[in-house]
Backbone as a chain_set.jsonl record, in Angstrom:
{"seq": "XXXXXXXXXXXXXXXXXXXXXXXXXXXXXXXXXXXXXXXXXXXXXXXXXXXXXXXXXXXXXXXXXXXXXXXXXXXXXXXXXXXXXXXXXXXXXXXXXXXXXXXXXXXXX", "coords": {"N": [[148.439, 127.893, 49.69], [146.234, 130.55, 50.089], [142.605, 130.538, 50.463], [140.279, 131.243, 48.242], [137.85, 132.653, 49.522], [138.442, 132.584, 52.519], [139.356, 133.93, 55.362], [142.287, 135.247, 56.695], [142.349, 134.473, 59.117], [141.734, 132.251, 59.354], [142.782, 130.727, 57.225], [145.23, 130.101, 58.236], [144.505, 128.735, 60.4], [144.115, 126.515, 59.017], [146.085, 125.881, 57.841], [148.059, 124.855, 60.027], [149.336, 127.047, 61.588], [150.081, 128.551, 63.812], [151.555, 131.345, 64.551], [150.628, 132.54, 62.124], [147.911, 132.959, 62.793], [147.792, 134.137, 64.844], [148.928, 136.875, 64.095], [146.892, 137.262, 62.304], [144.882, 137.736, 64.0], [145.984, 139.993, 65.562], [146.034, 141.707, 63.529], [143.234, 142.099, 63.322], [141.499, 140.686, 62.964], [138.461, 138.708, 63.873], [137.717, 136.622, 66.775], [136.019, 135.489, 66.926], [135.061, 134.824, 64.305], [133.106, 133.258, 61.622], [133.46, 131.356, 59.023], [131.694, 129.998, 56.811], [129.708, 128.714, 58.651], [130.986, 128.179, 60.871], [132.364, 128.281, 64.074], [135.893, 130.277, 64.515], [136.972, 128.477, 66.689], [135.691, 126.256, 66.653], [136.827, 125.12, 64.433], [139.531, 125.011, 64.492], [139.731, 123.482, 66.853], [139.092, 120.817, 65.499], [141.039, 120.498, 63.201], [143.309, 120.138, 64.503], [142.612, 118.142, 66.353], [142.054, 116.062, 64.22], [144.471, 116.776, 62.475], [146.573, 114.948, 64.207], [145.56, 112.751, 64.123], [145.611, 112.012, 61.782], [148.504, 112.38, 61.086], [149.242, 110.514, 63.045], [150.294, 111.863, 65.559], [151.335, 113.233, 68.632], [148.359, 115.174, 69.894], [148.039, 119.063, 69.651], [147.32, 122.245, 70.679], [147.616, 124.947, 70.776], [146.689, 126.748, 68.795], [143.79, 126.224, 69.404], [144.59, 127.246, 72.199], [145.601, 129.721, 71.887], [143.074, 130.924, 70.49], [141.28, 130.403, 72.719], [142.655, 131.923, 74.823], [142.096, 134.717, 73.783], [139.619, 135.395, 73.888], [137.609, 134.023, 72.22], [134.837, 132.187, 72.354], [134.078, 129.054, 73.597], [131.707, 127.716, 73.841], [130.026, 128.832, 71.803], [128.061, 127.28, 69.132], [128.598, 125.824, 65.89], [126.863, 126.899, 63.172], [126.334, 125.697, 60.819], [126.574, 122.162, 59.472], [127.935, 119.539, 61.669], [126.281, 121.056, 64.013], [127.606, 122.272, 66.335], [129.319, 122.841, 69.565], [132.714, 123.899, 70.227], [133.105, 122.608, 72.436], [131.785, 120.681, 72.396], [133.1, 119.604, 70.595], [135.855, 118.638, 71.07], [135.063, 117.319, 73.178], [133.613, 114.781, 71.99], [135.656, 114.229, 69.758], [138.025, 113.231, 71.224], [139.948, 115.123, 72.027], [141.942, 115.753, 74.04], [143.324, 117.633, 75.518], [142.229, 120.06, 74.908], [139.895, 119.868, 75.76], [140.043, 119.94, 78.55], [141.266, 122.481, 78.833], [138.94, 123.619, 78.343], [137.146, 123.395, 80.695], [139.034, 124.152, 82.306], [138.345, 127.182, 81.389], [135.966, 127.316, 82.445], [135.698, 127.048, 85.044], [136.719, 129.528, 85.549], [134.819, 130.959, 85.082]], "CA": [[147.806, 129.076, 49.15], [144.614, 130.69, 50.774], [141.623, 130.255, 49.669], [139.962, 133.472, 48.244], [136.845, 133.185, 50.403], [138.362, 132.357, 53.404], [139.797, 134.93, 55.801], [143.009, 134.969, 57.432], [142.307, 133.628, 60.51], [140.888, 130.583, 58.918], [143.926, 130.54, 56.566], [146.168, 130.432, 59.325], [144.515, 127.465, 61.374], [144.106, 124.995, 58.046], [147.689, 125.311, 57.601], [147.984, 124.551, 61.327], [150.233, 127.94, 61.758], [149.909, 129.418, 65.177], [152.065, 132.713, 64.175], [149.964, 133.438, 61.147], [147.053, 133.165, 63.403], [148.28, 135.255, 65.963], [149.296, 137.501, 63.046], [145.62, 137.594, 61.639], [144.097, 138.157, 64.923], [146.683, 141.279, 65.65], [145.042, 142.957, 62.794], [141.875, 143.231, 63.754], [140.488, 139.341, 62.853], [137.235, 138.619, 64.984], [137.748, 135.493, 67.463], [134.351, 134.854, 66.917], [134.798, 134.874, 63.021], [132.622, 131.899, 61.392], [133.471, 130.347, 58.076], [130.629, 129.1, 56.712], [129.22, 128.771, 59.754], [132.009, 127.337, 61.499], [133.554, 129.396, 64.162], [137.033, 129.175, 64.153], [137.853, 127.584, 67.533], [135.408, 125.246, 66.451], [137.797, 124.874, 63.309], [141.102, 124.891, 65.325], [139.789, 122.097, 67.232], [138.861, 119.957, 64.415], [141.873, 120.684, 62.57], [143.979, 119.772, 65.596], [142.19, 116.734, 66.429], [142.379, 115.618, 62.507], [146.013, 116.731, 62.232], [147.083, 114.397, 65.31], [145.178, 111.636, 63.549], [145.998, 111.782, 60.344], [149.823, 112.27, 61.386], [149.429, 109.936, 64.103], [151.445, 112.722, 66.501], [150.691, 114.085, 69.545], [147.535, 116.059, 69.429], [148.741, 120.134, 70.243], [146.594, 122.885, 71.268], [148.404, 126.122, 70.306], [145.819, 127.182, 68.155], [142.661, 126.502, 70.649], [144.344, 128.398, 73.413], [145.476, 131.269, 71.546], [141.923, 131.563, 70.567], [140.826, 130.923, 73.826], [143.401, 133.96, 75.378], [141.725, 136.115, 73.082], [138.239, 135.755, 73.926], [136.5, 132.73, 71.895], [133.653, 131.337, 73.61], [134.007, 127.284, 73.718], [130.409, 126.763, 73.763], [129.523, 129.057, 70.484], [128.008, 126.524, 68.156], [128.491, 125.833, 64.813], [125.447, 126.88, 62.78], [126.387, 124.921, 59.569], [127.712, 121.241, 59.105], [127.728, 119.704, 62.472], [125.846, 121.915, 65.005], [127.986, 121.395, 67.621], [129.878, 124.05, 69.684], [134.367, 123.712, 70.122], [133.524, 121.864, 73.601], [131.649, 119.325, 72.31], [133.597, 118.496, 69.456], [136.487, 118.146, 71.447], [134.705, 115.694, 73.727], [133.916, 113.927, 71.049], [137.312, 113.439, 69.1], [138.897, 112.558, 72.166], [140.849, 116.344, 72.095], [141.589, 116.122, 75.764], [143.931, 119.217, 76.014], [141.408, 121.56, 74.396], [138.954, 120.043, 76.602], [140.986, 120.727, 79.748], [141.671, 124.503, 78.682], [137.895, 124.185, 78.613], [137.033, 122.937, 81.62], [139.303, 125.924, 83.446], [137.763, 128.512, 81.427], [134.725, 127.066, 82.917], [135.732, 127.347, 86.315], [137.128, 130.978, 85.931], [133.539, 132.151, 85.066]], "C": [[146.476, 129.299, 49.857], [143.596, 130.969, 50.136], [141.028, 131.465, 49.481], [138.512, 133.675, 48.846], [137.003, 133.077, 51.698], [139.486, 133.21, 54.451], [141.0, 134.397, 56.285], [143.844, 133.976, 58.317], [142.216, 132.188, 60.645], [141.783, 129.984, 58.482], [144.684, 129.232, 57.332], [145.774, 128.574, 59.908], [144.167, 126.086, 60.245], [145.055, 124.749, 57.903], [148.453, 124.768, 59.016], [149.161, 125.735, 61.669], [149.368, 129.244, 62.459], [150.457, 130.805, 65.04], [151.094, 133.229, 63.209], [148.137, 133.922, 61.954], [146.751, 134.251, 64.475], [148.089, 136.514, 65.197], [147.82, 138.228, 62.73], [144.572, 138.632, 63.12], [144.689, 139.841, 65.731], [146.0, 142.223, 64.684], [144.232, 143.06, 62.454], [140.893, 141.645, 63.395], [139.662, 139.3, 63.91], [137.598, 137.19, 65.362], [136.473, 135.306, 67.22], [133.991, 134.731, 65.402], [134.13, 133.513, 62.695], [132.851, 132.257, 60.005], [132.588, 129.172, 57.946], [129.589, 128.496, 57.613], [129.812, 127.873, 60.623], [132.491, 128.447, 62.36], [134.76, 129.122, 64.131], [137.567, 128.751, 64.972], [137.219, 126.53, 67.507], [136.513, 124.458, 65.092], [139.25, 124.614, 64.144], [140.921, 123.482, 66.1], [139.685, 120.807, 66.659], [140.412, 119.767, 63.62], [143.226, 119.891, 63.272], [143.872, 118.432, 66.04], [142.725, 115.657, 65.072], [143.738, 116.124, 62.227], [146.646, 115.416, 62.871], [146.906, 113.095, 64.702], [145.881, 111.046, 62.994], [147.459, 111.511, 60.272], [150.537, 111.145, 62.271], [151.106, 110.457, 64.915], [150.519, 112.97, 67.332], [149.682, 114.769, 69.768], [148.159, 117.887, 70.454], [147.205, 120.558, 70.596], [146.731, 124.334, 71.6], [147.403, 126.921, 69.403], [144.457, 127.579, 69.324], [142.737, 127.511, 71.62], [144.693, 129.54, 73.097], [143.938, 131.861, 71.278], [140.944, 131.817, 71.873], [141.303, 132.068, 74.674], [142.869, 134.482, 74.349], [140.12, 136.127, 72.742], [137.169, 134.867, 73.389], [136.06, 131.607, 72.709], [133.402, 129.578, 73.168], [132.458, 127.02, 73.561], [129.341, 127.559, 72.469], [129.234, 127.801, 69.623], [128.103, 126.83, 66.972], [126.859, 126.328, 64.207], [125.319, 126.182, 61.3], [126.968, 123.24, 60.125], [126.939, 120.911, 60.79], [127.5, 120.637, 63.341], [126.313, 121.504, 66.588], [129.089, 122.5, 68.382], [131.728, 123.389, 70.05], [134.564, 122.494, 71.658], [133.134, 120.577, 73.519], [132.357, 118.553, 71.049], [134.846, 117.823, 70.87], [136.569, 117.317, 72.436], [134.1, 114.353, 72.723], [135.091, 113.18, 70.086], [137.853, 113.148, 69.654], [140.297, 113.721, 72.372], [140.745, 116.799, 73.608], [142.732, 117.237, 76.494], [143.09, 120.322, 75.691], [140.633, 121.356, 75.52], [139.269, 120.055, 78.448], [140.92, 122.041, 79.984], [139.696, 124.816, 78.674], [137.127, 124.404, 79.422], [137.831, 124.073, 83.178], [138.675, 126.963, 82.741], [136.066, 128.357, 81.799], [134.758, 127.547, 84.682], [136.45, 128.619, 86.471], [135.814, 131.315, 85.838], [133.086, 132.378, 85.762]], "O": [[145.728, 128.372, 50.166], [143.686, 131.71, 49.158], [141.111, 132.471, 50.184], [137.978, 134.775, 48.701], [136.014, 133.361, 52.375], [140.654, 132.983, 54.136], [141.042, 133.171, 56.392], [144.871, 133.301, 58.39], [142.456, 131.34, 61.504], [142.011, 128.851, 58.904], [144.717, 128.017, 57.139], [146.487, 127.572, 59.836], [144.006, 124.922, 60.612], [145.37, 123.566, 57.782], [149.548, 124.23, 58.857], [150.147, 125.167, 62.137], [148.63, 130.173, 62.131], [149.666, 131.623, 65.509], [150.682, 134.372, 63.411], [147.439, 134.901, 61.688], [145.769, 134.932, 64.771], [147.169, 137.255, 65.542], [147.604, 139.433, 62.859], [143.924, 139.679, 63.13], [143.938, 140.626, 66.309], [145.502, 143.305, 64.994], [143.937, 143.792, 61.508], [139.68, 141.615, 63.602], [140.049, 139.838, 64.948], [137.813, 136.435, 64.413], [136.152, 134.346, 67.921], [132.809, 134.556, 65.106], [134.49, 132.567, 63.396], [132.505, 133.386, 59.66], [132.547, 128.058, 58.469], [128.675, 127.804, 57.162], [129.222, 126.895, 61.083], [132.968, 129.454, 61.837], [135.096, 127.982, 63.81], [138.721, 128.411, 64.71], [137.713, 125.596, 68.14], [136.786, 123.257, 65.067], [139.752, 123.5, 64.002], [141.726, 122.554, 66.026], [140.117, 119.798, 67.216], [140.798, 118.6, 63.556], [143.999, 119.178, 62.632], [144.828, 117.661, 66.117], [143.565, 114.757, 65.078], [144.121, 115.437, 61.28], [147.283, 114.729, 62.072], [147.85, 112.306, 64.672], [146.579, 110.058, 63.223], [147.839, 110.584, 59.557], [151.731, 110.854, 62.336], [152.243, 109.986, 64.951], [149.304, 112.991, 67.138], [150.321, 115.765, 70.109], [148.572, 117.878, 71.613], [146.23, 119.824, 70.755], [146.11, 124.88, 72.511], [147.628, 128.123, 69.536], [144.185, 128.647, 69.872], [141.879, 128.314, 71.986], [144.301, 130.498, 73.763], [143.573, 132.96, 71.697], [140.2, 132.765, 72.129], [140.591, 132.959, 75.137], [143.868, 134.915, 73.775], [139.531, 136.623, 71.781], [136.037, 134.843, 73.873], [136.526, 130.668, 73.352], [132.504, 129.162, 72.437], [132.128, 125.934, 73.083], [128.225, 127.129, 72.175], [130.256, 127.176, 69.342], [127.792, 127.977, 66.654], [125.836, 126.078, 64.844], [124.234, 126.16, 60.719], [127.715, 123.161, 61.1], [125.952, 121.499, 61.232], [128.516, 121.268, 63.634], [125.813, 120.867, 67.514], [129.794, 123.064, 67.545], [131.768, 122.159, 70.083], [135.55, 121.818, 71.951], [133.613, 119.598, 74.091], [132.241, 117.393, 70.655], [134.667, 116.763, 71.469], [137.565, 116.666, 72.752], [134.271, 113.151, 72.927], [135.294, 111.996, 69.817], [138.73, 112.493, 69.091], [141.406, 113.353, 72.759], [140.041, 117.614, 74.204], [142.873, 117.523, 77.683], [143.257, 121.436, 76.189], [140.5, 122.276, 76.327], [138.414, 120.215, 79.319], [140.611, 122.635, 81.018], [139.197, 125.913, 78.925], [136.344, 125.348, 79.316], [137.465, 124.474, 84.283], [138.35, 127.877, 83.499], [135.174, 129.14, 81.473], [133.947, 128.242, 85.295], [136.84, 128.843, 87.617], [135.524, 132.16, 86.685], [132.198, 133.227, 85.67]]}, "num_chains": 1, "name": "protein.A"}
């Protein structure tokens, strides 16, 4: 069930569901949306990281790069909670496909 302060987009990447995300961001969700002061590819990466964990599976990255194809900036920081922007979490959790996809959208700029 989604939480009634939390948009969509946000929905979408706690349940770890890449279609609903897609979905949210088709009608009209902001890639740059923050929750609480979270944005949410800082959330996608967390979520992702901490899914992989917790499941002990694979870690994916279906989430991250849809947000990254659609414009969210890897080095936006958080402004709540850890202050830390989507590139450094995911050098920190050891999320080394996000930080790959970050690492080329570094070298496209």
């Amino acid at each position: 069930m989604t939480h009634p302060m939390r948009g969509p987009a946000n929905a979408a990447i706690e349940q770890h569901d890449v279609r609903a995300l897609r979905a949210a961001l088709d009608a009209g969700a902001d890639v740059e949306e923050a929750q609480s002061g979270i944005p949410l590819l800082v959330h996608a990466v967390d979520v992702e990281s901490d899914g992989a964990t917790q499941r002990r599976t694979p870690v994916h990255v279906d989430m991250t790069a849809l947000l990254l194809a659609r414009g969210a900036d890897p080095t936006r920081r958080a402004t709540e909670g850890p202050r830390m922007s989507a590139e450094e979490l995911a050098e920190l959790t050891g999320h080394w496909l996000a930080v790959e996809l970050f690492r080329a959208w570094r070298r496209e700029r």
